[in-house]
C-alpha positions as CSV (number, residue, x, y, z in Angstrom):
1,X,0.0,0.0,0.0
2,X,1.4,3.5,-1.0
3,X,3.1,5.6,1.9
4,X,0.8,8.6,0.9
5,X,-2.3,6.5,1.4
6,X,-1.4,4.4,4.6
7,X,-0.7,8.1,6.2
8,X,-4.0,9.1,5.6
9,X,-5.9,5.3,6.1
10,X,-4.3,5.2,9.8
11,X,-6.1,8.6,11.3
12,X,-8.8,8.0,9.4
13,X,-9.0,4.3,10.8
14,X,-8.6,5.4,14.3
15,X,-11.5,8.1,14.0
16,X,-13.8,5.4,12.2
17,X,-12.9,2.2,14.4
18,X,-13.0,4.3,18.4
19,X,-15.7,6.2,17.0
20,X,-17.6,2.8,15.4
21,X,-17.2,0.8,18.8
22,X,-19.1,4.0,20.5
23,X,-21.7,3.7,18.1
24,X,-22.1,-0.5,17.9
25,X,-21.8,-0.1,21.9
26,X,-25.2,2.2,21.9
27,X,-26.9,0.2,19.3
28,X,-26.3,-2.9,21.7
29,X,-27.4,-0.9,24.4
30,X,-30.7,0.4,22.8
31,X,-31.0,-3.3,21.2
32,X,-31.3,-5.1,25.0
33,X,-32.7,-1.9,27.0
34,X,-35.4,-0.7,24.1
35,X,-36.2,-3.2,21.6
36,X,-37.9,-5.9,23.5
37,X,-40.6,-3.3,24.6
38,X,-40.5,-1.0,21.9
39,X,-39.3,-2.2,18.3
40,X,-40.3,0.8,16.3
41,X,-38.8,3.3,19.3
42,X,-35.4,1.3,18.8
43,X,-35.6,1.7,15.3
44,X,-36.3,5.5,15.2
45,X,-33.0,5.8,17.8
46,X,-30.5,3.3,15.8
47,X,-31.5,4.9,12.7
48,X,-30.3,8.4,14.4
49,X,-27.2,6.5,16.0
50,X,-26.8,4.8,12.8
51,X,-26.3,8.1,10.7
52,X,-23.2,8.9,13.1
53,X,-21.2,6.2,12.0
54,X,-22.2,6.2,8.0
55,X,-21.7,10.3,7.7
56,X,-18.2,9.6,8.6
57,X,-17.8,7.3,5.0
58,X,-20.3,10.1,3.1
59,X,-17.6,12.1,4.5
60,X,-14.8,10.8,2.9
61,X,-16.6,10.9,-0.8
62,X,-17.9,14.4,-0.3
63,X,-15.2,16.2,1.5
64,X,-11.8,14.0,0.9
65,X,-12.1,12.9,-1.8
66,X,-14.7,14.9,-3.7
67,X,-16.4,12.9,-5.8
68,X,-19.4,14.5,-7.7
69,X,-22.3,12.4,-7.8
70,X,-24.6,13.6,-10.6
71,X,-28.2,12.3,-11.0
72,X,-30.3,12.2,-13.4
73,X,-34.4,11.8,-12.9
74,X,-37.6,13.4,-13.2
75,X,-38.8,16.0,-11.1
76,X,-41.3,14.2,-9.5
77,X,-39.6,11.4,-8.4
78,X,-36.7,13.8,-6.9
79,X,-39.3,14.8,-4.6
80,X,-40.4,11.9,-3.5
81,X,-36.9,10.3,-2.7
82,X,-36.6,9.8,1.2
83,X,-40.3,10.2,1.2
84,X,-41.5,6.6,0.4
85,X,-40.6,2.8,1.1
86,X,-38.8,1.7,-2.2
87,X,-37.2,-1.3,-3.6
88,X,-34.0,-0.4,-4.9
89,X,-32.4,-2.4,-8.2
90,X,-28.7,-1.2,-9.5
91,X,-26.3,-2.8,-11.8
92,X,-22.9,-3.4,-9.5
93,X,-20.4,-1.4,-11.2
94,X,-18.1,-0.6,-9.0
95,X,-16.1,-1.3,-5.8
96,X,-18.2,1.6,-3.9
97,X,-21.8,1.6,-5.5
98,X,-22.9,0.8,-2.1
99,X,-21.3,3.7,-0.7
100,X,-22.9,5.9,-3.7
101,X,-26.1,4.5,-2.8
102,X,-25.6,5.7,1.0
103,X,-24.7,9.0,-0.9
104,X,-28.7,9.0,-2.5
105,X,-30.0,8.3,0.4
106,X,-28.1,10.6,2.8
107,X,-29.3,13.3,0.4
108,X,-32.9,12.2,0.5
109,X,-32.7,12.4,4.4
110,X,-33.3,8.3,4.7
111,X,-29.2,7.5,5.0
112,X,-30.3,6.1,8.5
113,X,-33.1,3.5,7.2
114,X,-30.9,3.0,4.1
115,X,-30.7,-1.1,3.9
116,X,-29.7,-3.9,1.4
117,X,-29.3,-7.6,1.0
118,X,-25.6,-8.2,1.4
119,X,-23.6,-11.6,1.5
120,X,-23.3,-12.9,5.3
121,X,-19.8,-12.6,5.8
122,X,-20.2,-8.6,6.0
123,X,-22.0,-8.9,9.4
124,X,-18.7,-9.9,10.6
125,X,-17.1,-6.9,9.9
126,X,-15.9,-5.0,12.8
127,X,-17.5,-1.9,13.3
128,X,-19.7,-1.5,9.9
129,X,-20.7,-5.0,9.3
130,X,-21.8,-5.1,13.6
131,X,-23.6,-1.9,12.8
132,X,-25.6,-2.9,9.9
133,X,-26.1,-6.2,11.8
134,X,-28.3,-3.8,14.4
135,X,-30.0,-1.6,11.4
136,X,-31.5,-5.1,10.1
137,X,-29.9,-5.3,7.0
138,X,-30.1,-9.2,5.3
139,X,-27.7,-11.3,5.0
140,X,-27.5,-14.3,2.3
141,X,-25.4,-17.8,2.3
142,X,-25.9,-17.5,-1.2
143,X,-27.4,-21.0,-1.4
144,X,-31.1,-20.6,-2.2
145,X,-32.5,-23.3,-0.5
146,X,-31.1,-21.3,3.1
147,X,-31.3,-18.0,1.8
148,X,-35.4,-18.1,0.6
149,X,-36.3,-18.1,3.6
150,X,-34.5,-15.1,5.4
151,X,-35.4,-13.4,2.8
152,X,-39.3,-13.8,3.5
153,X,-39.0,-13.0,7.1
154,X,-36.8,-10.4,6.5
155,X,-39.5,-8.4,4.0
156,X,-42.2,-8.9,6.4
157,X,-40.4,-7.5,9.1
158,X,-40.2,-4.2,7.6
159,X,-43.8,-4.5,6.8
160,X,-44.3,-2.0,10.2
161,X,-41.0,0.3,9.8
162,X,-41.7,3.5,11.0
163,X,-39.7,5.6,8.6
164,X,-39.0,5.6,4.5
165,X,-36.8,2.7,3.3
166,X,-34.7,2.1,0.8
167,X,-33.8,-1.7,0.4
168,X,-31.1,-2.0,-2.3
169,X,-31.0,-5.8,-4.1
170,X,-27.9,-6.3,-6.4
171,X,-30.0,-8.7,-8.4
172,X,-26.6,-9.4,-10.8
173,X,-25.3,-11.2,-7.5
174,X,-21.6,-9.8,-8.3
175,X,-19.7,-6.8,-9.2
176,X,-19.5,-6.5,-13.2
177,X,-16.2,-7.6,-14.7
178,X,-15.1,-8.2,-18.1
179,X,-14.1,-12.1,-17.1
180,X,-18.3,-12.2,-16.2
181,X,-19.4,-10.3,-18.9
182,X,-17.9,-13.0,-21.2
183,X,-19.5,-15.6,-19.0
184,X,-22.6,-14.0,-19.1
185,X,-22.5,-13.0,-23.8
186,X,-21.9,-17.5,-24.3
187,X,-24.6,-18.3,-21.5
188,X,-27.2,-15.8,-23.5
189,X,-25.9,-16.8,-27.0
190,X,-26.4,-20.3,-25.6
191,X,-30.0,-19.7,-24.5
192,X,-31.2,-17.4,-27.6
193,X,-31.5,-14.3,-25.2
194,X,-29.5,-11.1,-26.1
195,X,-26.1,-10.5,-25.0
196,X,-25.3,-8.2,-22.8
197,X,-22.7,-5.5,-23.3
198,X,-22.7,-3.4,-20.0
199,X,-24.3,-4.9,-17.5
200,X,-25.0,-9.2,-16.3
201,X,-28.0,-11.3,-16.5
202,X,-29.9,-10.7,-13.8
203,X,-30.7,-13.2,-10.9
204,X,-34.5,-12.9,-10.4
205,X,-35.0,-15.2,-7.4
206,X,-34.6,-12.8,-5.0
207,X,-36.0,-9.9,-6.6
208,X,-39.6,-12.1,-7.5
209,X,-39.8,-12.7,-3.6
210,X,-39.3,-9.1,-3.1
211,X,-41.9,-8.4,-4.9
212,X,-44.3,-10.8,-4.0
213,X,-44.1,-10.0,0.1
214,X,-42.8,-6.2,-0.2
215,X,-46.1,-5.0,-3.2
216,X,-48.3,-4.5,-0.2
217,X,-46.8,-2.0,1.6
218,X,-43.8,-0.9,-0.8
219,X,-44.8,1.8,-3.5
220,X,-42.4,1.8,-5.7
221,X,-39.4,0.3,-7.2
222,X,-35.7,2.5,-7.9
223,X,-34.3,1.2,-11.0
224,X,-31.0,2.6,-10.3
225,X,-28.4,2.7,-13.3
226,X,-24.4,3.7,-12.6
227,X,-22.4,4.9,-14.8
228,X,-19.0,6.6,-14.9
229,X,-17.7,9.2,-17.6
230,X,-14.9,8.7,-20.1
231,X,-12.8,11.1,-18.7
232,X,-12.9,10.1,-14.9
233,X,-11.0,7.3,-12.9
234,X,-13.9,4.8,-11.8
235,X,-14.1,5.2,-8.1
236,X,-12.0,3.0,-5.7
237,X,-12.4,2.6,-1.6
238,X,-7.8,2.9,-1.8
239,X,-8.6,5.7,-4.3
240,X,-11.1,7.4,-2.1
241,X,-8.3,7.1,1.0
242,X,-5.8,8.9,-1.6
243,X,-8.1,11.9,-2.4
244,X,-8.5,10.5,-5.8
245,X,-11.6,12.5,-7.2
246,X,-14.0,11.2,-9.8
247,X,-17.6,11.4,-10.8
248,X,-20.2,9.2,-11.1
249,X,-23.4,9.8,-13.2
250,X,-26.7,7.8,-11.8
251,X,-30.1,7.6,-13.8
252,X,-33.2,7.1,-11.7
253,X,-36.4,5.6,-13.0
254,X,-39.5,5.0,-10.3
255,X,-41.7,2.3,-11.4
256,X,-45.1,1.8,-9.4
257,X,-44.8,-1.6,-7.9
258,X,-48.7,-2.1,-8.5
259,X,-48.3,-1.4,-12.1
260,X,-45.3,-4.5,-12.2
261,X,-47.0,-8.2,-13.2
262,X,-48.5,-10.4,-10.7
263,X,-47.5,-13.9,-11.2
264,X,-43.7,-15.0,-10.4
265,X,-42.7,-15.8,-14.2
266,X,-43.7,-12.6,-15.2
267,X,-42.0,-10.4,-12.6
268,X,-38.7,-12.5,-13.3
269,X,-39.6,-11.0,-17.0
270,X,-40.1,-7.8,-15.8
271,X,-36.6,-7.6,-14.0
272,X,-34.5,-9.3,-17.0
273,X,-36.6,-6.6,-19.4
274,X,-35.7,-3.9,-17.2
275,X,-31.3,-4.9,-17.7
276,X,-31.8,-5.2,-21.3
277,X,-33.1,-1.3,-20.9
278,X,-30.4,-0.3,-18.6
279,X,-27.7,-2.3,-20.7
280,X,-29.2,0.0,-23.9
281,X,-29.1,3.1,-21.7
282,X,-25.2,2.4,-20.9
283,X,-25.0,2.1,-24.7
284,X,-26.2,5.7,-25.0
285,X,-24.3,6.9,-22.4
286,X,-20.6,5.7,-24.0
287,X,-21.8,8.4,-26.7
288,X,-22.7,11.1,-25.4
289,X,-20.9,10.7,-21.5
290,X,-23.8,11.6,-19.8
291,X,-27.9,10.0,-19.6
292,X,-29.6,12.3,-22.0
293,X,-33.3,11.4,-21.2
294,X,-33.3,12.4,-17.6
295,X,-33.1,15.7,-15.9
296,X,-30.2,16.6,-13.8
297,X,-31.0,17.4,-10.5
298,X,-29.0,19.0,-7.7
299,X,-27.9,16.6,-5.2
300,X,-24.5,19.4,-4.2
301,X,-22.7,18.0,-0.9
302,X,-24.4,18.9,2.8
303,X,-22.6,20.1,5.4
304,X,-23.6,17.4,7.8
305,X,-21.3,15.0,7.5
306,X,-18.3,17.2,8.0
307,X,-20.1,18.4,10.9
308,X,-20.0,15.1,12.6
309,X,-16.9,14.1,11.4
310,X,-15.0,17.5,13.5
311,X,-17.4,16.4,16.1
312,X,-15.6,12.7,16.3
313,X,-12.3,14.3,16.1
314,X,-12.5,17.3,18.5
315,X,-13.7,14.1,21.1
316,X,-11.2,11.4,20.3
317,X,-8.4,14.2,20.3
318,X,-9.9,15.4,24.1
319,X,-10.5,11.9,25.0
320,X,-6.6,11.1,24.1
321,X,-5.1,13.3,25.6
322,X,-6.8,12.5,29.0
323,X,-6.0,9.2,28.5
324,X,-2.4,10.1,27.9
325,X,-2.7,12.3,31.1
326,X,-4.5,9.8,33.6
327,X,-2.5,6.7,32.5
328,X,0.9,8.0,31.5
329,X,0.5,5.9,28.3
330,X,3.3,7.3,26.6
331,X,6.0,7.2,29.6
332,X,6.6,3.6,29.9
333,X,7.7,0.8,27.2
334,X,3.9,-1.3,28.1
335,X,2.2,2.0,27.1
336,X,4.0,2.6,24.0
337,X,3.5,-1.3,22.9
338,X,0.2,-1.4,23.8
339,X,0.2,2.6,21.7
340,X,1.8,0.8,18.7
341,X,0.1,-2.6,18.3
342,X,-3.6,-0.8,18.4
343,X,-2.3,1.3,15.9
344,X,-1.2,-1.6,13.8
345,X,-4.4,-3.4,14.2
346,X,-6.3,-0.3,13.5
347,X,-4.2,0.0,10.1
348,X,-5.0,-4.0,9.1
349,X,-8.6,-4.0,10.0
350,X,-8.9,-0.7,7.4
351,X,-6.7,-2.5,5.0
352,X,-8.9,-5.5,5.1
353,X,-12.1,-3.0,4.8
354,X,-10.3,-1.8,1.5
355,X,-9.9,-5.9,0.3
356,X,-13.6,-6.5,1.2
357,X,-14.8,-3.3,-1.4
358,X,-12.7,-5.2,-3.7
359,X,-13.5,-8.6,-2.6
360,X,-15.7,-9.9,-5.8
361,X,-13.3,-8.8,-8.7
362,X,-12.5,-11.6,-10.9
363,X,-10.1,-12.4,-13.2
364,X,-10.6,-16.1,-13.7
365,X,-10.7,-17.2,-16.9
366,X,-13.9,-17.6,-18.8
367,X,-14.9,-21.5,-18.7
368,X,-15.8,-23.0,-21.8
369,X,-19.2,-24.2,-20.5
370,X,-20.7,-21.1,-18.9
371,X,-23.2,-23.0,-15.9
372,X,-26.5,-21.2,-16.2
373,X,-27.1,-18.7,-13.3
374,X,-29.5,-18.9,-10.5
375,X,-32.9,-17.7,-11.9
């Protein structure tokens, strides 16, 4: 890892992991004292506590590294972002599209009821994977015959939320490479369907038995389409550490969930029809570097999230030094191991954090029998 980066990861790890454990310690807190007599009142305050930790990673995009996220959508639906339960679809483009979706959302004023359906190894994360084990996020084994069901119970349980959600479903099941593009162009020219050039055939499982348990009380669905310009570095979690700026272009189309088919068969349809239209609007954006048919709207950076982050640091800085005063840390050979090996594992655990963005990117070789994908 470059010197230049490593000096900026380890600061910003310390703030993120001491400040994390403050925050996972008062969602356990809230989780044992609140929940069992009051769900929704535990969800209103973890979705406040929640906010602290995330603003600190909408932080980094916004203010470190500035990235410009532009979006493109109708009026209408601008307005009613962060105003409604939606089901949120997105092709996987890139290492952070989560962390753009938390960018949406934060705007929208829903960052803290922000979920998704994420592989179960994140909820082992320290720090972010413990707290979006308390803000009831899913978690899949990625074997269907496990996964259906946690799925069910874990729709109907937000059946009673109390505030707007977005759920975000990756329904390509993995980040977009040109290894899995491949895969996916002989696996369509093998089944007559047409080949995709931008995006993955979708996997529709999870998405039908969205549909089916969320129509009832879930208005609308976000078809959410990334794309980055020619002229700017796609987005990295090392490159956000190193300042590196970029920009990313999203296109938002709201689809009534009532007007989407009824039976199974035809949703599945309905979703694969929906990735042929975002592969042709990807098409359209390699000309003209930007989507055309949608109105840009202005999502400019807030000033909350550099609020709380000065907030974090002005505490940890106070709280340091009183260690350092009450203890004598730094005046003894036990302090200054016990200084230097936190540091250290401060400095791996963001390293691995960095790996994990990264974590799906494949550059296996295409098999010469593509299997046919989960549908």
């Amino acid at each position: 890892m470059a010197i230049a980066a490593a000096a900026v990861i380890l600061p910003v790890g310390v703030l993120f992991f001491f400040s994390g454990l403050v925050v996972n310690l008062l969602q356990a807190l809230f989780f044992v004292v609140v929940r069992p007599f009051s769900k929704n009142t535990y969800r209103k305050i973890n979705r406040v506590v929640a906010e602290l930790l995330w603003l600190e990673l909408i932080w980094l995009i916004d203010w470190w590294a500035g990235v410009k996220i532009q979006l493109y959508t109708d009026p209408e639906t601008f307005k009613l972002m962060g105003k409604e339960h939606a089901l949120v679809i997105c092709n996987h483009k890139s290492d952070i599209d989560w962390l753009v979706g938390w960018i949406l959302a934060q705007r929208s004023g829903c960052l803290g009821s922000a979920l998704a359906v994420m592989k179960k190894s994140s909820k082992f994360l320290p720090v972010i994977g413990w707290s979006m084990w308390f803000s009831e996020y899913l978690f899949l084994e990625r074997s269907w015959a496990k996964d259906e069901n946690t799925l069910k119970l874990g729709f109907q349980r937000l059946r009673d939320f109390p505030h707007a959600f977005w759920l975000a479903l990756f329904v390509e099941g993995t980040r977009f490479t040109q290894a899995k593009l491949l895969a996916a162009q002989e696996y369509a020219s093998s089944m007559g369907l047409p080949a995709p050039r931008n995006v993955l055939i979708p996997r529709t499982k999870g998405f039908v038995t969205a549909v089916t348990h969320m129509r009832p009380f879930v208005p609308a669905v976000y078809d959410v389409t990334l794309a980055i310009p020619k002229t700017s570095p796609p987005p990295t979690m090392l490159g956000l550490f190193r300042g590196q700026s970029s920009v990313v272009h999203i296109h938002l189309k709201r689809h009534l969930m009532n007007d989407l088919p009824e039976t199974d068969d035809s949703v599945a349809q309905w979703c694969k029809d929906a990735f042929v239209v975002k592969d042709n609007l990807l098409d359209k954006h390699k000309e003209d570097d930007n989507f055309g048919d949608g109105e840009l709207q202005d999502t400019d950076r807030p000033l909350k999230s550099l609020v709380v982050v000065t907030s974090w640091a002005c505490l940890l800085t106070f709280g340091t030094l009183k260690l350092f005063q009450w203890f004598s840390i730094l005046s003894s050979w036990k302090g200054l191991t016990f200084s230097a090996v936190s540091l250290a594992i401060i400095t791996v655990l963001m390293q691995i954090l960095i790996q994990f963005s990264q974590s799906e990117r494949s550059n296996r070789s295409v098999p010469s029998k593509p299997a046919r994908p989960p549908q």
